[in-house]
C-alpha positions in Angstrom: -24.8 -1.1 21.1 -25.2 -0.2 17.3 -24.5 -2.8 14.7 -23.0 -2.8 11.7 -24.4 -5.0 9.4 -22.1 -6.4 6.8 -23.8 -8.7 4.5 -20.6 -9.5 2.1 -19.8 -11.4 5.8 -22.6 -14.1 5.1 -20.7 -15.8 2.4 -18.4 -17.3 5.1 -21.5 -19.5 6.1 -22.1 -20.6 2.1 -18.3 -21.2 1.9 -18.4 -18.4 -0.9 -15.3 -16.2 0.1 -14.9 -12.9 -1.6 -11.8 -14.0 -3.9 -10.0 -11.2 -5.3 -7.5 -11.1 -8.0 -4.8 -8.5 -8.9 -5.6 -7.8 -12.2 -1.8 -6.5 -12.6 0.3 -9.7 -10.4 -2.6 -12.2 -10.9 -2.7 -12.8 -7.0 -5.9 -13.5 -5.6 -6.7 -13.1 -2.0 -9.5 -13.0 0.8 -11.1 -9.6 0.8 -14.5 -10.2 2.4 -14.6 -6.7 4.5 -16.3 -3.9 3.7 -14.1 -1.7 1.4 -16.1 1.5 2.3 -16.0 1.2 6.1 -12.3 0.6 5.7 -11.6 3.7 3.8 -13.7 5.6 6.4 -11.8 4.5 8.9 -8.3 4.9 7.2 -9.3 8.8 6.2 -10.1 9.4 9.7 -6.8 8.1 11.3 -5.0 9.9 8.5 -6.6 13.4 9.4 -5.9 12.6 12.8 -2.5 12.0 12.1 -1.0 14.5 10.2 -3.3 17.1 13.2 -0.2 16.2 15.6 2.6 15.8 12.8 4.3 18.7 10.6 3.3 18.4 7.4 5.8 20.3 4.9 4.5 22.0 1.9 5.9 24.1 -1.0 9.7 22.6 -0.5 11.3 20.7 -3.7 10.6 17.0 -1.7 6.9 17.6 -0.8 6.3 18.8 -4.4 8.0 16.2 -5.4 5.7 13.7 -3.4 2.5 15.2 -4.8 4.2 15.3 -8.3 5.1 11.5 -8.3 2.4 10.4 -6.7 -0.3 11.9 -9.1 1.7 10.3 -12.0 2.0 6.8 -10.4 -1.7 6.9 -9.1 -2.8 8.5 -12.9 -1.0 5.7 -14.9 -2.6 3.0 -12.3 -6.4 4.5 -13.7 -5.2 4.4 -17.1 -3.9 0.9 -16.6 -7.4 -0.1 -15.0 -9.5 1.5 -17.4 -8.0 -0.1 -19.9 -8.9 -3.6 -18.9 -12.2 -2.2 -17.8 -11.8 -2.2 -14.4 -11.8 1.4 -13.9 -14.5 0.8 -11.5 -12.6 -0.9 -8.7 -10.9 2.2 -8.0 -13.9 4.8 -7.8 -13.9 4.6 -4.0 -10.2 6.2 -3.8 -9.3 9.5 -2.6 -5.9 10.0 -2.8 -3.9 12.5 -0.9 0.0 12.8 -0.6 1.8 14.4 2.6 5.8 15.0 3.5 6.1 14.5 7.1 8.8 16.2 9.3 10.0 12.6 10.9 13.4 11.0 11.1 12.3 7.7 10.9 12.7 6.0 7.1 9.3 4.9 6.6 6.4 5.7 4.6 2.9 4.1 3.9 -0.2 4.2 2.2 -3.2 3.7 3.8 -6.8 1.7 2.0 -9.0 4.8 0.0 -5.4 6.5 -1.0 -3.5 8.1 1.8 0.0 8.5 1.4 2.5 9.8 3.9 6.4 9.6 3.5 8.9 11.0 6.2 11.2 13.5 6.0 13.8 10.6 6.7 13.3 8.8 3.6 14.0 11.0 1.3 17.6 11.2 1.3 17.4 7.7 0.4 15.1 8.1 -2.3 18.0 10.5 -3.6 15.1 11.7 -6.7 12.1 11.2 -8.5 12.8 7.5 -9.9 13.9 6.9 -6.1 10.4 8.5 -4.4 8.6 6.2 -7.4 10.0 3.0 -6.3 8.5 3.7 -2.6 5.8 5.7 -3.9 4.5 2.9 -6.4 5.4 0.0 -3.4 2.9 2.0 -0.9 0.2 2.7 -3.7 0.2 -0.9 -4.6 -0.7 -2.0 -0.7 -3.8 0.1 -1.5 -4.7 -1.1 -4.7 -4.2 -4.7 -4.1 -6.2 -4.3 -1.3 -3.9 -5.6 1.3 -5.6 -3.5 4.2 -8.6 -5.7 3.3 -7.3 -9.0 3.5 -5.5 -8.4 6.3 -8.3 -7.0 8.3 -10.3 -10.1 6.5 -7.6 -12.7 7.7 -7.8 -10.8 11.4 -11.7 -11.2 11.3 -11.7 -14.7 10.6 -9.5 -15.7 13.0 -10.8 -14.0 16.3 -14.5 -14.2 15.1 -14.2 -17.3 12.7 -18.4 -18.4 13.3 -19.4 -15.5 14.8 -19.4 -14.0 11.4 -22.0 -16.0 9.7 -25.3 -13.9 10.8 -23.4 -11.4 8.6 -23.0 -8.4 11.7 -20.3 -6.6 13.2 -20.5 -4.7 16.6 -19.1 -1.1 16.2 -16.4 -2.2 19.0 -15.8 -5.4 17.1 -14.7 -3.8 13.6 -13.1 -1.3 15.6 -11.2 -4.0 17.4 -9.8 -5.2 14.2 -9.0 -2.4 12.2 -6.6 -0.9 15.0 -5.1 -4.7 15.4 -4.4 -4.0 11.3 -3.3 -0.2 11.6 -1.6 0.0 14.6 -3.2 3.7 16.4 -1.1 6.9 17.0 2.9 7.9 16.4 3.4 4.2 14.8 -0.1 4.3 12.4 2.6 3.9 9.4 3.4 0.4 10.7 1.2 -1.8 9.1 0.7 -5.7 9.4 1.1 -6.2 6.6 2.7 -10.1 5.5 5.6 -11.4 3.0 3.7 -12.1 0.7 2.0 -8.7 0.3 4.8 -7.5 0.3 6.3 -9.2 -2.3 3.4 -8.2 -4.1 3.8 -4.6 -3.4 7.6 -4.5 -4.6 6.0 -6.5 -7.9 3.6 -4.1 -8.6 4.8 -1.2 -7.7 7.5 -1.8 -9.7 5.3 -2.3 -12.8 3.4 0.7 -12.0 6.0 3.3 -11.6 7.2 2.0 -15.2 3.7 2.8 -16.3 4.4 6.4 -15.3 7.3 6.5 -17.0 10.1 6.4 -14.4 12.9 3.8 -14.8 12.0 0.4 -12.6 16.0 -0.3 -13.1 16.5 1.9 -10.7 14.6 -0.2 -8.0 17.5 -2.4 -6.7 20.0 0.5 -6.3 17.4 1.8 -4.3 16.5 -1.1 -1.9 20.6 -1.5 -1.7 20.4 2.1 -0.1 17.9 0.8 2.0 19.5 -2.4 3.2 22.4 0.1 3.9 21.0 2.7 6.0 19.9 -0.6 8.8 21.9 0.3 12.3 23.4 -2.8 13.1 21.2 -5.5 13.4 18.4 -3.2 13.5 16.6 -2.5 9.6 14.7 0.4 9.2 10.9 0.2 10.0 10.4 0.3 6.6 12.4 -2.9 5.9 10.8 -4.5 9.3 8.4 -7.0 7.6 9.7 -7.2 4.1 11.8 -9.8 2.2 15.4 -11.1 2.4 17.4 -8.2 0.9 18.6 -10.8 -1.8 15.2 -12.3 -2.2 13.7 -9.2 -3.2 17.0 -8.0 -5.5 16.2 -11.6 -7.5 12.4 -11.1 -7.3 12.8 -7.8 -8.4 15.5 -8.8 -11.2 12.6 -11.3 -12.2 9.8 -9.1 -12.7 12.4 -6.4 -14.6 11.6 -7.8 -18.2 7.6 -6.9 -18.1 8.4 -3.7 -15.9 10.6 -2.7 -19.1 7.9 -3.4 -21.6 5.6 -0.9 -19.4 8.7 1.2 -19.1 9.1 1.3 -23.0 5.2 1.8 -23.6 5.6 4.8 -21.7 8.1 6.4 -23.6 10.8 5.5 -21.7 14.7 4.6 -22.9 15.9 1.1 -22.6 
């Protein structure tokens, strides 16, 4: 059986975990996979993905996905290079796909592959709608929440095991698909509250940076709440915070998303 070595793996054993901080929220978090491999495996479950979906092209909404996307992923490099971190974010590839699907959901997945559904969009009502979700997705990426999920997955079913610093291709193989769930349901990630609070935090501070209004945020997660069939919330909403919660968290964070907001030419 091959093996993948993965030295980063050896700093369990010196008790030297790969911390990570946000340079944008200031949360720092276990990220001791390999950030490569990840993105390998992520762009290879997204091509197979949208092989048995129906992508749509050339319509107002997927050119409106691209359109938003490249703004919100272009003012997240400006923002990193200009704390010098520009760096952390050579190893994306981004790509942005409307999907034929009922369900309201979209996701990002590690290295930059976006997919929103079909049945999202009339929620997202317009561009400052399709940022909120767009910049909530992107953020999972950048904050690297694929890899400290997949980290926290590692350490608990290997724990020891991972101090001689290897993987077995049908270990890491293990994990990632315990992570990103295979097939119809790959947008369903496992992802935690509190990377999810995250993501509504910084994506709400990077699609200000682009220059759409983050005010707009809570009338959008109102829609949300709204569109949930009895006691059943949209996938979407399956793992994220108190409707509430996130309306006062979001509320919170409003007065720095404004001063991006304003940087970028926006109205207050």
């Amino acid at each position: 059986m091959k093996i993948l070595k993965i030295s980063s793996y050896a700093l369990v054993g010196l008790g030297l975990m790969a911390c990570v901080t946000n340079p944008i929220t200031g949360r720092s978090s276990v990220q001791i996979a390999n950030n490569s491999e990840i993105a390998t495996a992520a762009a290879s479950e997204y091509r197979s993905t949208l092989s048995k979906a129906k992508v749509i092209t050339g319509t107002t909404d997927a050119n409106r996905i691209k359109n938003v996307g490249g703004k919100i992923k272009n003012a997240a490099y400006a923002y990193y290079k200009s704390i010098g971190r520009e760096s952390a974010l050579s190893g994306y590839n981004w790509e942005f796909n409307l999907i034929q699907d009922s369900q309201l959901n979209a996701w990002c997945m590690p290295g930059g592959k976006v997919a929103f559904y079909t049945g999202i969009m009339p929620v997202c009502k317009d561009d400052n709608g399709v940022a909120v979700v767009m910049g909530h997705e992107v953020s999972h990426a950048l904050a690297g929440h694929g890899n400290e999920r997949i980290s926290q997955a590692m350490l608990a079913q290997y724990g020891g095991s991972l101090l001689g610093g290897t993987m077995s291709n049908s270990q890491w193989a293990g994990v990632f698909e315990k992570v990103y769930p295979i097939g119809a349901q790959v947008g369903l990630m496992a992802y935690g509250r509190k990377q999810e609070s995250e993501a509504d935090e910084m994506g709400l501070y990077l699609m200000a940076m682009a220059g759409y209004d983050p005010r707009t945020a809570t009338s959008f997660w109102q829609r949300m709440e709204a569109s949930s069939t009895g006691n059943r919330p949209p996938e979407f909403l399956s793992t994220h915070p108190n409707p509430a919660n996130r309306i006062a968290d979001l509320n919170a964070d409003m007065p720095k998303a404004l001063q991006y907001y304003k940087a970028a030419g926006g109205k207050l």
